[in-house]
C-alpha positions as CSV (number, residue, x, y, z in Angstrom):
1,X,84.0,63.2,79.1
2,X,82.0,65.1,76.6
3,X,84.2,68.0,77.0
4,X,87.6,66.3,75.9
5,X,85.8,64.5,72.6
6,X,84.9,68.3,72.0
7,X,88.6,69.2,72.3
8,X,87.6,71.5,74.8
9,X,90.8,72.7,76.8
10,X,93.2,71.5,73.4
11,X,95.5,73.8,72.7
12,X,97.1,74.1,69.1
13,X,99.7,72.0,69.8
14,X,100.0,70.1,72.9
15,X,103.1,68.3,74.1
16,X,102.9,65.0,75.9
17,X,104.1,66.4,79.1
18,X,101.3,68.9,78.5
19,X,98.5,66.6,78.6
20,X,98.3,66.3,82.8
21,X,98.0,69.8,82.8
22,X,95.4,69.5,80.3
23,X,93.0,67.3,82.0
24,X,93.3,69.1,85.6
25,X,92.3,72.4,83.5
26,X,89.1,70.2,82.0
27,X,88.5,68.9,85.7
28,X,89.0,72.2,87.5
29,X,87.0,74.0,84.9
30,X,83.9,71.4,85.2
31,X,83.6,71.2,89.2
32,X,83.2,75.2,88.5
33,X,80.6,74.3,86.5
34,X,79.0,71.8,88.2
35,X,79.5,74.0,91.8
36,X,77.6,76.9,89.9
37,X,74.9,74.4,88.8
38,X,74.3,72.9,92.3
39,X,74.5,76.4,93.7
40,X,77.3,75.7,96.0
41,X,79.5,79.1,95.9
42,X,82.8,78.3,94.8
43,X,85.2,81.1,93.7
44,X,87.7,80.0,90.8
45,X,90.6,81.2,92.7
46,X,89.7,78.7,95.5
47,X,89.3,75.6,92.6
48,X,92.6,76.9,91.1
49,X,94.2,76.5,94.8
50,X,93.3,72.8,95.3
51,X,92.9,71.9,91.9
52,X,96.6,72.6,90.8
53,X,95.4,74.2,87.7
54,X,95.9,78.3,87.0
55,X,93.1,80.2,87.5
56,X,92.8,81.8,84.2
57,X,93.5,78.1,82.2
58,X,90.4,77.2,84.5
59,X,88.4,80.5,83.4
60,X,89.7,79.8,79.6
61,X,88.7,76.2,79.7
62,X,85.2,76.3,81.2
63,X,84.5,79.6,78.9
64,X,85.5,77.1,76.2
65,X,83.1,74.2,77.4
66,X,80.1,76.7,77.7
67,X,80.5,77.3,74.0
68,X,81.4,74.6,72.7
69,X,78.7,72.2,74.4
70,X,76.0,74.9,75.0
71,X,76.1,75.4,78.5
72,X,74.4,78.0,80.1
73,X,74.9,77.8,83.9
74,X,73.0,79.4,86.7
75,X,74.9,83.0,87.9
76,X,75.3,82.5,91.3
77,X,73.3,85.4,93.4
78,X,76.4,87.5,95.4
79,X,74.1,86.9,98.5
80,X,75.3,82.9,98.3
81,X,78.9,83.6,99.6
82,X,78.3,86.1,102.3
83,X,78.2,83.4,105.2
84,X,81.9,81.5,104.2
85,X,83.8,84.8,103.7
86,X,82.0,85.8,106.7
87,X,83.0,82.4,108.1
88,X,86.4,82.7,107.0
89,X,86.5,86.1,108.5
90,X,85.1,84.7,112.0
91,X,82.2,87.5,111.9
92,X,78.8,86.8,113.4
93,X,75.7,86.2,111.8
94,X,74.7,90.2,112.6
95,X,77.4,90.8,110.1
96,X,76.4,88.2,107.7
97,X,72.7,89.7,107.8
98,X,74.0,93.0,107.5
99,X,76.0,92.2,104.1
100,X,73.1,90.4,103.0
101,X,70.5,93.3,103.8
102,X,73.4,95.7,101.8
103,X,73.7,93.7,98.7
104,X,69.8,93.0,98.3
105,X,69.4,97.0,98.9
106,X,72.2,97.4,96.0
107,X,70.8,95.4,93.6
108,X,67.5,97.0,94.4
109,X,69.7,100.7,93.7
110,X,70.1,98.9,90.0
111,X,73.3,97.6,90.9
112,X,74.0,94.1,89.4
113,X,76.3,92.6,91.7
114,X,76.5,89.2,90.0
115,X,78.9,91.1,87.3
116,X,80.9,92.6,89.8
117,X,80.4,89.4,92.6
118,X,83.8,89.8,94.6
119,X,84.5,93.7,94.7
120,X,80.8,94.2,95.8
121,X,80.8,90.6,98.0
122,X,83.5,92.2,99.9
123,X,82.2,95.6,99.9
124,X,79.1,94.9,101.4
125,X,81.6,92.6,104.0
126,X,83.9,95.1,104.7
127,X,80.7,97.9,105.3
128,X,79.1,95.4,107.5
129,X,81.9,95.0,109.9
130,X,82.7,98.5,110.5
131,X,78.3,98.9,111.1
132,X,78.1,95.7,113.2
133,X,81.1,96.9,115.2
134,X,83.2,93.7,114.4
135,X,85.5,95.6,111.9
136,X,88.2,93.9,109.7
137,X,90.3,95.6,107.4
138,X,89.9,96.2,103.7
139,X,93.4,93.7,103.4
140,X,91.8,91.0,105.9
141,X,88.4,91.2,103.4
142,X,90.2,91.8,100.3
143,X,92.6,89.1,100.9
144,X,89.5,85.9,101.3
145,X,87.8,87.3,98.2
146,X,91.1,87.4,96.3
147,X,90.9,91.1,95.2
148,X,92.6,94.1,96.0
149,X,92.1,96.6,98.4
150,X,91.5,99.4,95.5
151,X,88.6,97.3,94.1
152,X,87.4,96.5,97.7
153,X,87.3,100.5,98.4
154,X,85.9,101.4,94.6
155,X,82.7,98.4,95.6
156,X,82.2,100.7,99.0
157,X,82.1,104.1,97.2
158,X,79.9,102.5,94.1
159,X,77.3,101.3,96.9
160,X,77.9,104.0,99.5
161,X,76.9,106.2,96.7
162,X,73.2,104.9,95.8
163,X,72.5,103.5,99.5
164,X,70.6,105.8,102.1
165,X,72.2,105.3,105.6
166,X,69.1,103.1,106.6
167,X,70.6,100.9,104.6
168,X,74.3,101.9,104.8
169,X,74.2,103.2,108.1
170,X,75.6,106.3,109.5
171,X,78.5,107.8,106.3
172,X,81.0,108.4,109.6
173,X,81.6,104.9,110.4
174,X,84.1,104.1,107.5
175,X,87.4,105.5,109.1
């Protein structure tokens, strides 16, 4: 593997018991890569769960591959995962087109929700429940997109904020 004869995922000083580890980091981290580059939307946390590897050795070894052979994969549009949380979350496709219709009028609003892909995925998840009348809780949603109910509720107030309620929907809906 091109990767490995870079060194990429070596540490300083690696043990022999080490070197499993090593190569389900290098693995891990290059199915994230090649998920990104086939546009199949796969979170790291969910590679790290099956994988066996730690999320942020996966993060630290494909950031290391990107570098050191050049990569420069495809960022994954937010709009991609909205129908397996939604899935995971057994909501209906309303609710999946709502989302959807929420994070295109975002990024519209000059909000780039690649960089901020899971608080505003879920966001946009949460806000379409509660609009679709299908509600799930900021824990149900923050749980399958592996953040926390703080970031979840700061994503809703960043979007509710430059949203009109065509969009957003009527701002009494939330509670």
């Amino acid at each position: 593997m091109q990767a490995q004869r870079k060194g990429v995922g070596k540490g300083k000083d690696i043990e022999v018991e080490k070197l499993e580890d090593r190569y389900e980091q290098t693995a891990a981290a290059s199915l994230y890569y090649a998920c990104r580059e086939a546009g199949v939307p796969r979170l790291v946390e969910e590679i790290a769960r099956y994988s066996g590897a730690h999320q942020d050795e996966i993060k630290r070894v494909y950031d290391s591959m990107k570098k050191a052979l050049k990569l420069n994969p495809v960022v994954p549009r937010t709009q991609l995962y909205v129908p397996r949380i939604c899935g995971d979350l057994k909501l209906s496709g309303a609710v999946q087109r709502k989302a959807i219709e929420i994070l295109d009028a975002a990024e519209k609003a000059g909000i780039d929700t690649a960089a901020g892909l899971k608080k505003y995925l879920g966001a946009a998840i949460y806000r379409a429940s509660i609009v679709c009348r299908e509600r799930r809780t900021q824990r149900e949603v923050s749980d399958v997109t592996y953040q926390t109910q703080v970031t979840i509720r700061n994503g809703y107030n960043e979007i509710e904020a430059r949203l009109d309620a065509s969009v957003w929907g009527p701002k009494d809906t939330r509670s």
